[in-house]
N, C-alpha and C positions, 0 to 999 in steps of 0.2 A: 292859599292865594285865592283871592274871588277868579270867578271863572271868568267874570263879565271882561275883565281887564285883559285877558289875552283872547278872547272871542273874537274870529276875525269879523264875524258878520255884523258886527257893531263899531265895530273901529274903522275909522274913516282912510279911506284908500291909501293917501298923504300918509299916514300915523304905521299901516301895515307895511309902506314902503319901508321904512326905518327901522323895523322891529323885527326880530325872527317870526316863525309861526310857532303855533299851539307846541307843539313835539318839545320847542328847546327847552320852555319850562318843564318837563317831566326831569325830575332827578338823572344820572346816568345809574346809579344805583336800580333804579325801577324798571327802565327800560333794559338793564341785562337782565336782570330778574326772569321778565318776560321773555326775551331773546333765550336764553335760556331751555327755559321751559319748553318755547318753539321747537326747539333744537334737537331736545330728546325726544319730543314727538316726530320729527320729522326722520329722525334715526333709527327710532326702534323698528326693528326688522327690516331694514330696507338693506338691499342690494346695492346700491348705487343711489350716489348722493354728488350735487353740484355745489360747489362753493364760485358764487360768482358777484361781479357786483352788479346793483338791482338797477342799472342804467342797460338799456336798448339794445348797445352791445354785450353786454354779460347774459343779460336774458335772452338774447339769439343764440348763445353759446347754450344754454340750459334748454332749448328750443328743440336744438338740432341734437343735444344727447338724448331727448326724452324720443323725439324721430326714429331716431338710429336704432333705439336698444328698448321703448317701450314705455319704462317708467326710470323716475332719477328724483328722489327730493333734490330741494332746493331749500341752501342755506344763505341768502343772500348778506351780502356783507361787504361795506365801503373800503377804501383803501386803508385808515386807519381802524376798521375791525374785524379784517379776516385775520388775524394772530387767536381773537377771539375764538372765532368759525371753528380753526384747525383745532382747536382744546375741545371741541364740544364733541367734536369727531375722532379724537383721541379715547373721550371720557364715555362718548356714549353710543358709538358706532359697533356693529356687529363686527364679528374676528371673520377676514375674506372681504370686505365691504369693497367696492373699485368707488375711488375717490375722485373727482376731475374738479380743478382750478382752475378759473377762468375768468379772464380779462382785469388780473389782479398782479403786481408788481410789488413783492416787498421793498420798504423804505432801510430797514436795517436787519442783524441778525437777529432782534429780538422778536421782531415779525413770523421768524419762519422756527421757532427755537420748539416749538411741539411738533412740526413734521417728521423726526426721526420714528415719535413714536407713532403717529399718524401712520407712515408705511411699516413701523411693524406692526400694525392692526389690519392694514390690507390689504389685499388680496393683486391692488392696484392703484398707483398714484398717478394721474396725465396731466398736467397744467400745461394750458393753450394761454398764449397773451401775444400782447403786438406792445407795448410799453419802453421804453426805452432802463435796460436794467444795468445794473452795478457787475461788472463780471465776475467779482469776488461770491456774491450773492445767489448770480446763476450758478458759480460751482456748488455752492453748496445748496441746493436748489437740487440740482441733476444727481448728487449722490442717490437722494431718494426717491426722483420723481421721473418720469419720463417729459421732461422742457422741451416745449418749441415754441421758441418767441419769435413773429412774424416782423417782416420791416414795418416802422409806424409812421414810414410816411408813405406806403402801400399798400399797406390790407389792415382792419380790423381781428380783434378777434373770435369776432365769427366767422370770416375767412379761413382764420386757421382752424379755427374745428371742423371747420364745415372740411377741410383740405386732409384732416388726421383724420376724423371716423373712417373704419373701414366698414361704408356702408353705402347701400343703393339708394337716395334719397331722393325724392320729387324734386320737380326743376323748381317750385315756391322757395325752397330752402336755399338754393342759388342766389335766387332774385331777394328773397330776406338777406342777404349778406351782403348782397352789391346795395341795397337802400339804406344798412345798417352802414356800412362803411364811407358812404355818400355825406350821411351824419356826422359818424364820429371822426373821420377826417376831413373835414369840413368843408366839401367841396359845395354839395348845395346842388349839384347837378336834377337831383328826382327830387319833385316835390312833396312824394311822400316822407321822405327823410323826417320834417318836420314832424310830421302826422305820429312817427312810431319815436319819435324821439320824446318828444309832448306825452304821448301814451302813457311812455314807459314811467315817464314823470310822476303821472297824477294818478294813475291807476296803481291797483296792490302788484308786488311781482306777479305771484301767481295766475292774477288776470291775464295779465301783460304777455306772459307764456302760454297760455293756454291759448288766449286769441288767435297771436301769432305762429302758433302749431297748428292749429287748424283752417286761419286765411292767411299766411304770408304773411307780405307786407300791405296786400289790400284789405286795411281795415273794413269793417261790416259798416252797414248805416247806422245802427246806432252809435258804436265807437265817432264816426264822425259828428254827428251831432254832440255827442259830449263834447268833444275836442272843441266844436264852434263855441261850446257854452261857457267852457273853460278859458277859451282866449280874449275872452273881452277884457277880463282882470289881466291875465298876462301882459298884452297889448300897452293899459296904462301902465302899470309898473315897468313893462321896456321903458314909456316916456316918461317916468318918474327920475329911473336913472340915467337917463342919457342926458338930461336934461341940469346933470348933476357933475357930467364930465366936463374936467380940469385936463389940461396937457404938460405934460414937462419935457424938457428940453435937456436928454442926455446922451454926452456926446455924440452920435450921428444920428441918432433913435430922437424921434417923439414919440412918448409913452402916456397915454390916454388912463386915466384913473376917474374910477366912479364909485358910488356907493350903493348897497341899496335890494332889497328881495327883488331878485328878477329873474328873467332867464339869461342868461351870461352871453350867449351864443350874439345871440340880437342886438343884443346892446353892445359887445365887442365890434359888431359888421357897423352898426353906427358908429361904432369910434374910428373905425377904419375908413370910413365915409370921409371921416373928418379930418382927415391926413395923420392918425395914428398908426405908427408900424409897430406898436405892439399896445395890447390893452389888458386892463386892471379892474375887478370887477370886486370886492371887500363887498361881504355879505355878511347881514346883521348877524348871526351865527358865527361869526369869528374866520372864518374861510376868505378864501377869493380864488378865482380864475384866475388865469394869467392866459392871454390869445395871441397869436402872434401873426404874421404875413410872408409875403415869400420874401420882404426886404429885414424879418426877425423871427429868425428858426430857433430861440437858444431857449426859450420859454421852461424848458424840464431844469436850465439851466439855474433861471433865475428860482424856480419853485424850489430845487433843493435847498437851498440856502436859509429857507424860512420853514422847514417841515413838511417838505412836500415833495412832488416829480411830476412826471407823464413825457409829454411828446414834444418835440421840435417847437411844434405850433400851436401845444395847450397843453395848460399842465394846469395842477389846483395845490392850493398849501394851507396850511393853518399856524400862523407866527406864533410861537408860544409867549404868547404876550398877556395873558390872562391868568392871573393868579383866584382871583375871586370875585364875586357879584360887581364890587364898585366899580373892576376892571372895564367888567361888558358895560355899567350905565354908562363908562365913559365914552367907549366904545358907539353906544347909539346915538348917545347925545352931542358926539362931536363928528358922529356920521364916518366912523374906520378910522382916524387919524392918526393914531398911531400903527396900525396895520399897515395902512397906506405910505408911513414913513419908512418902515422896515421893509415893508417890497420896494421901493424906489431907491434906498440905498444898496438891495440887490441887484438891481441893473448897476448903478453905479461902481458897484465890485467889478461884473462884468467889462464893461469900459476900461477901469482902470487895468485889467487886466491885458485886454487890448493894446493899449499904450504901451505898457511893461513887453509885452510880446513883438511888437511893434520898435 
């Protein structure tokens, strides 16, 4: 593929709302390759290794282990590939190795089906999460690990790490957790929130961890100046999609749907602006957010239904609606719309459910 054609810095603002970034055309073939590769570098000879995912909260979790104890690789990995993660830690992890899981939630048993051998390779298994989990899935979970999943609609999980290390840690690591949790349960109270949630974004993990090990959650002046240089694209593309929100009218819910590369958070609080009690954010990548309000908690509800989970008030999914290439043109060129249908008859379940209960 010519390069030029996925180069963002030539493709006009409008054209990059609609389109994933550079990563999604790399084969998935390629990118394990090198995931991989990472992996056993990151394993050989270490002691202690974090599998976490490479958002704000996962990386506070990897924050506060490296605090606590010194050093810890980090294997960072989404919710659809820490199954990955745990094989590489299986295959290429030293015999004694202490393992820690964090802010990760499997979706089924095929997700956790190499943790038996995972703990019998270590020394130590702790998975810290706040997620909303399957209790079938926690049992088998706890067989081999030590579980504590925090409430998720009161503490993140860097709350719970920060609550399980048995260790003396600086009050920064507190204040990183009360900013981390301000974020991801989306109250908005500290303005920094933004700041480490954006970071965690656009920076490498490792950055991302290293900063905030060393200032907290008050990023440095350069960090801040990125983040300003960074949000000017962000900024439009919030008003690319919002500008792109439809509402639907089911059963007591108005449900806000949009399209479009952005930051979901943003664009959710505009839909909510808008009298959405719940919203829909179908990202060129095949994903979408689902956000919810205090008048619609069920959002983990609606994501299971399409490949997905998380929390009361935000969850994310990915509809298995893509067989091949023509799938996604259609996908862009019609802006989600079939995405967008299959989440919308997921509330609709809901509803009818309701009535049946009712």
């Amino acid at each position: 593929m010519d390069d030029r054609l996925i180069d963002d810095e030539r493709i006009s603002l409008h054209r990059r709302s609609l389109l994933p970034g550079e990563g999604f055309f790399s084969p998935d073939s390629f990118d394990d390759d090198v995931a991989e590769r990472e992996a056993e570098e990151t394993l050989e000879g270490a002691d202690r290794v974090v599998v976490a995912d490479p958002d704000a909260d996962g990386l506070g979790c990897v924050a506060l282990v490296r605090a606590a104890f010194g050093t810890a690789g980090l294997l960072p990995a989404g919710p659809h590939e820490f199954a990955e993660a745990l094989e590489y830690v299986a295959a290429y992890g030293d015999p004694g190795l202490d393992v820690f899981v964090c802010d990760l939630c499997p979706d089924s048993g095929r997700d956790i089906e190499t943790l038996p051998a995972v703990a019998e390779l270590a020394g130590s298994v702790r998975w810290f999460d706040h997620h909303q989990w399957d209790d079938s899935l926690a049992e088998a979970v706890d067989e081999h690990a030590e579980l504590v999943v925090g409430d998720s609609e009161s503490v993140c999980s860097t709350d719970v790490t920060l609550a399980e290390l048995d260790a003396e840690l600086d009050d920064r690591y507190a204040d990183l957790a009360a900013v981390t949790r301000d974020h991801d349960l989306w109250l908005r109270d500290d303005p920094r929130s933004d700041d480490i949630a954006d970071y965690a974004y656009w920076a490498a993990p490792e950055e991302y961890t290293e900063t905030v090990l060393e200032h907290g959650a008050d990023l440095p002046e350069p960090v801040e100046t990125f983040l300003e240089e960074k949000r000017v694209e962000k900024d439009a593309l919030i008003g690319k999609a919002t500008e792109r929100a439809a509402f639907h009218e089911i059963g007591e819910w108005t449900v806000g749907v949009t399209y479009g590369r952005c930051s979901q958070n943003e664009v959710a609080e505009a839909m909510r602006e808008s009298g959405a009690d719940a919203s829909v954010i179908v990202k060129p990548a095949g994903s979408a957010s689902i956000r919810g309000t205090d008048t619609f908690e069920r959002c983990h509800e609606v994501a299971r239904q399409v490949n997905g989970g998380g929390h009361p008030k935000a969850a994310g999914c990915k509809p298995d609606i893509y067989d091949d290439m023509l799938d996604y043109a259609h996908h862009w060129s019609t802006r989600g719309e079939v995405a967008k249908r299959v989440i919308l008859e997921a509330f609709r379940t809901l509803d009818r459910e309701a009535e049946t209960d009712a």
